[in-house]
N, C-alpha and C positions, 0 to 999 in steps of 0.2 A: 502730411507732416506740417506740423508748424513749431518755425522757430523764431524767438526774440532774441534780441543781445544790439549789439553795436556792429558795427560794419566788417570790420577784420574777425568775428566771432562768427558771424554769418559765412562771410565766404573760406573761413576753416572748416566750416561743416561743410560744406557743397562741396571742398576740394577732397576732404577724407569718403565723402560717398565714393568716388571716384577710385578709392583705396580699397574696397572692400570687396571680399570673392565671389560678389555676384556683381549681373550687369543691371545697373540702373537705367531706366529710362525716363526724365523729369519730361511731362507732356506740359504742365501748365506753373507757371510760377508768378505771383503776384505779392508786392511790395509792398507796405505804407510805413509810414512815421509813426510812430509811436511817442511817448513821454521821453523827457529827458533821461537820464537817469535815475536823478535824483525824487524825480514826479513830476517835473512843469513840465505840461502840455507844451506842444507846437499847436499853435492856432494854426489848424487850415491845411497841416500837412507840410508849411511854412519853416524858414531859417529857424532857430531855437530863437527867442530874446536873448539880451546880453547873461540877464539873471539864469535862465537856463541850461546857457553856455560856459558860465561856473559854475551849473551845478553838478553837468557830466556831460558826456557825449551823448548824442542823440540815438534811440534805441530806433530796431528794425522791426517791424514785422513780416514774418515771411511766411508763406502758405506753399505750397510742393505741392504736386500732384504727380504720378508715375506709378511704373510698374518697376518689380524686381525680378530676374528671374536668374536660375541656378543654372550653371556651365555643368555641372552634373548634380546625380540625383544621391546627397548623403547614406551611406549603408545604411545607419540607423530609420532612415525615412523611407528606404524600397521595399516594395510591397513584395508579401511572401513568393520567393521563388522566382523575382525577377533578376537578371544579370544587367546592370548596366551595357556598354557599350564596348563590347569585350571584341581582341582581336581574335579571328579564325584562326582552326590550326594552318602552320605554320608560320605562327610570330606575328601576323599580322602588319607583313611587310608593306610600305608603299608599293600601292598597288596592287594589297592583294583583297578578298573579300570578307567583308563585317560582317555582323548578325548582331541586331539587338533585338532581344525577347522580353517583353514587357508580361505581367498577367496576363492572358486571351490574346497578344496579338505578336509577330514575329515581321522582323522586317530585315531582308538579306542585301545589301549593296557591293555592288561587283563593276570593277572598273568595265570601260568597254575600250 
């Protein structure tokens, strides 16, 4: 992902990833300067000049790198015939035992 904006627009996004019904994992994140707002450069990565500094705040560059992955697997997306993570009969008490059946494969966990 890459995002531009100003510093508090930046770290609104990285707080609302945090918000969303999957789990993110950010592996690499890298930063640079960007233009003012307005369009004058930061020479060098450098403070803005004064002229800059009225033109607007100084913009982000940000680059993201990660993975996402789903706490479960949406109806709409399970492959024909599979059951998600379904409790056994009997309610599926603590403690009692699971069965998730995927297409081709079955996998049963039972306390010991």
């Amino acid at each position: 992902m890459t995002i531009t904006g100003g510093y508090t627009e930046v770290l609104d996004f990285i707080n609302r990833l945090d918000g969303l019904p999957r789990i993110i994992v950010i592996d690499t994140v890298n930063v640079t300067t960007g233009a003012a707002a307005a369009g004058t450069p930061a020479p060098g990565g450098a403070s803005p000049t004064p002229l800059a500094a009225a033109a607007g705040p100084l913009q982000l560059n940000v680059s993201l790198s990660g993975r996402m992955f789903l706490t479960q697997v949406p109806a709409a997306f399970a492959p024909a015939g599979a059951q998600g993570s379904a409790p056994a009969a009997g309610g599926g008490s603590p403690g009692g035992t699971t069965t998730t059946t995927t297409a081709g494969a079955s996998t049963t966990t039972t306390p010991r």
